[in-house]
N, C-alpha and C positions, 0 to 999 in steps of 0.2 A: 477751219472747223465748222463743222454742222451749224444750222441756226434752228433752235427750237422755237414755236409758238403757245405761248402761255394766255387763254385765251379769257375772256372775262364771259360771266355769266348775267342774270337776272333773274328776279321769282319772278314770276307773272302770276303767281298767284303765291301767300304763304299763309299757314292760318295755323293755330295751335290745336292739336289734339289730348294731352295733358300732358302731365310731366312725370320726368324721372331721379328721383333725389333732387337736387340742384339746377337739372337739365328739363329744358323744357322739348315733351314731341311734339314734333310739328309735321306737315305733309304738306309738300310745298311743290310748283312744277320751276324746275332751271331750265334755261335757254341758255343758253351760246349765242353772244353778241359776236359777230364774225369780224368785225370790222374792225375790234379795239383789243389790243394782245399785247403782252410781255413779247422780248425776245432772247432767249437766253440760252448761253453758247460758253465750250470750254476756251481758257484759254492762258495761255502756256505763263507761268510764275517762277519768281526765284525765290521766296521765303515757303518754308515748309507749312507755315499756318495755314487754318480753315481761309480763306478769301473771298467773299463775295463785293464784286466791284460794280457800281450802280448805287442811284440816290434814291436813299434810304434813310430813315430816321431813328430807326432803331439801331440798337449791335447785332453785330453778327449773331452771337449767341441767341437772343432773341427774334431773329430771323427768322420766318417759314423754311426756309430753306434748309440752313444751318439744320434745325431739327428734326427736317426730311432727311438729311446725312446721317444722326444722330440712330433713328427710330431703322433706316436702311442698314447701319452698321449692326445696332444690337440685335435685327433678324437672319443678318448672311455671316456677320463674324467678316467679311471678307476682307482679306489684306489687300488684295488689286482697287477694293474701292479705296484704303488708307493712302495706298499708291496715288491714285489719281489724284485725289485730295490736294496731295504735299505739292504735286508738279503741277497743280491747272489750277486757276481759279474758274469761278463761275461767274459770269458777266452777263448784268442785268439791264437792259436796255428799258426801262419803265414806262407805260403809257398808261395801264388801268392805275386810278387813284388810287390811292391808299384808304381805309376807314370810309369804305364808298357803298359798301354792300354788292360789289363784285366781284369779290370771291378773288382778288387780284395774288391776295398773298396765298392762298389754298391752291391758285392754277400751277402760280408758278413752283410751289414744294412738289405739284402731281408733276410739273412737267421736270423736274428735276431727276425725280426718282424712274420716271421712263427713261431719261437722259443718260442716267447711270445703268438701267437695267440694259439696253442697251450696246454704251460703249463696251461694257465688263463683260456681257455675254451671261449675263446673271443668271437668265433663262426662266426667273419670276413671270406667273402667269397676271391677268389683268386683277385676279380675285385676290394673290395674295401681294400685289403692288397696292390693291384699295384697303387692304389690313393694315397694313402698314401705313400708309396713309393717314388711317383714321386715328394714329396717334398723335399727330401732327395736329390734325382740325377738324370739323363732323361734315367741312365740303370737299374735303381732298378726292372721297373717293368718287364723286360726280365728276370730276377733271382728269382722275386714272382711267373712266372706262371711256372718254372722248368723243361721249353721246352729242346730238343737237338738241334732244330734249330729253328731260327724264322727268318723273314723280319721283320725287324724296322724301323719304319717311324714318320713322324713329327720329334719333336727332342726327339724321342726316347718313348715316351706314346704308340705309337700304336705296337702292337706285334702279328704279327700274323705266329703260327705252319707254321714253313715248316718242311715237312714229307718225311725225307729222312734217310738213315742208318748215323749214327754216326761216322766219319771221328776219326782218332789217330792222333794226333800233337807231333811234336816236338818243344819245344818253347824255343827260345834264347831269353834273353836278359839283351842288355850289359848296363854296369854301367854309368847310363845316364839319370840325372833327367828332361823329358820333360814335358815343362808346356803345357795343352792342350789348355788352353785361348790363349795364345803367339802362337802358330799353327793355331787356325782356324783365327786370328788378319791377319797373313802373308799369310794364305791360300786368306781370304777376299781383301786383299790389290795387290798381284802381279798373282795370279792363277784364279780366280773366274770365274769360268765357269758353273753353275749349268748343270745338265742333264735333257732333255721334257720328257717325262709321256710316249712315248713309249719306250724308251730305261729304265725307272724302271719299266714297266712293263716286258720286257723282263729278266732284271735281276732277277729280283722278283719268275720269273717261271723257272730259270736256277739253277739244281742243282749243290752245292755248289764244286764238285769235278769235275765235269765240269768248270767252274769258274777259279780255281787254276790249271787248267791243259793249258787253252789257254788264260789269261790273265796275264801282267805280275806285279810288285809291286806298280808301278805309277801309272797302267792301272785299278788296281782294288780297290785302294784306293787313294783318292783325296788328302788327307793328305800329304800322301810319301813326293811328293817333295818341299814343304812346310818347312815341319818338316827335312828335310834333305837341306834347305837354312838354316835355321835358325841355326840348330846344325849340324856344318860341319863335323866332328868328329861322325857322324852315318853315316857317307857313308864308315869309314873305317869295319865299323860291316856289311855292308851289301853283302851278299853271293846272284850269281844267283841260282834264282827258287824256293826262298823262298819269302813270303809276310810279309806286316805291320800289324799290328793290331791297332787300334784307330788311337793315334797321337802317338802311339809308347811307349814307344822305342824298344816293343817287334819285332822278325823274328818268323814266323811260317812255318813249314811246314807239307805238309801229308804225315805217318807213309803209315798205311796200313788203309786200312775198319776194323772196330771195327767188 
């Protein structure tokens, strides 16, 4: 069987623009860490259950994945995906951490749902695989449309190509489970300062290696110091001239130009 790649991301930049009910907007630029990916592949079963085989800490049901089937099922209705279900499991080879701020559990639901559109012959375009998606998590649909770089906006629906060469990462990260709810809870409570429409406009058109060369971790990601009240014991992981990714707990920095 086929082997997919499930690939990990970074913000190189994330900053809040305000919020929505509960949800906070944010505009933020993803990269594509090319070097560090899921790999995940069908593979042939004898009990009829949902199956996802790979080390994992959750259930199934709680799974990205699981409810990329879930969210794929209530939009096609399709009995050929029921079908595949009962005879394959889904086999998750794990490299991106978990609770890392790389988007590990969002690639691999987007790469599922390609996986499925696909084998089934579904014939779902990229727009309505990132609908779907977005019921899953607000980064699925950055991992459906399989960009190197994009600006993400709203919380997270909108993705729009930025067209720049593909940055090498080096990515740390230390043994440190951050809740992202509990970060933007503390970001909304003692930090809240959203940014006006010209300052993400500017971000928005500033490429991403520019960005990481004159901005520093607090400066390019709203999170940081939030995420570094709350877990005091990340300030001992934190090296200068490197950055955060989401709410963490990952450090990245740039290798070279790909």
């Amino acid at each position: 069987m086929k082997v997919y790649k499930a690939y990990a991301k970074v913000n190189v930049f994330l900053k809040i623009t305000g919020t929505r009910g509960v949800y906070h907007e944010i505009v933020s630029r993803f990269m594509k860490v090319q070097n560090l990916y899921d790999e995940l592949s069908f593979i042939a079963k004898d009990s009829k259950e949902f199956e996802i085989i790979g080390d994992f800490a959750c259930d199934t049901q709680q799974n990205t994945i699981y409810k990329a089937y879930e969210a794929l099922l209530k939009a096609t209705s399709s009995e050929s995906l029921e079908a595949l279900m009962q005879t394959y499991a889904v086999k998750v080879k794990k490299s991106i951490p978990a609770f890392a701020g790389l988007g590990g559990g969002s690639s691999d639901a987007a790469t599922y749902l390609k996986m499925c559109n696909e084998v089934l012959h579904l014939g779902l375009s990229q727009n309505e695989l990132a609908q779907i998606g977005l019921e899953v998590g607000a980064d699925v649909p950055f991992f459906i449309y399989d960009y190197n770089s994009a600006n993400v906006s709203g919380i997270g629906e909108v993705v729009e190509e930025f067209k720049e060469d593909l940055l090498a990462f080096e990515v740390f990260t230390p043994d440190l489970q951050i809740s992202t709810p509990k970060v933007y809870q503390v970001y909304r409570e003692y930090f809240f300062d959203p940014i006006d429409g010209f300052r993400v406009q500017e971000l928005k058109s500033t490429p991403s290696l520019d960005i990481l060369q004159t901005m520093a971790a607090d400066e390019a990601n709203d999170l940081f110091k939030p995420a570094l009240q709350q877990y005091k014991e990340l300030k001992e992981y934190y090296r200068h001239g490197w950055h955060f990714s989401g709410s963490g707990s990952s450090f990245f920095k740039v290798k070279e130009s790909v």
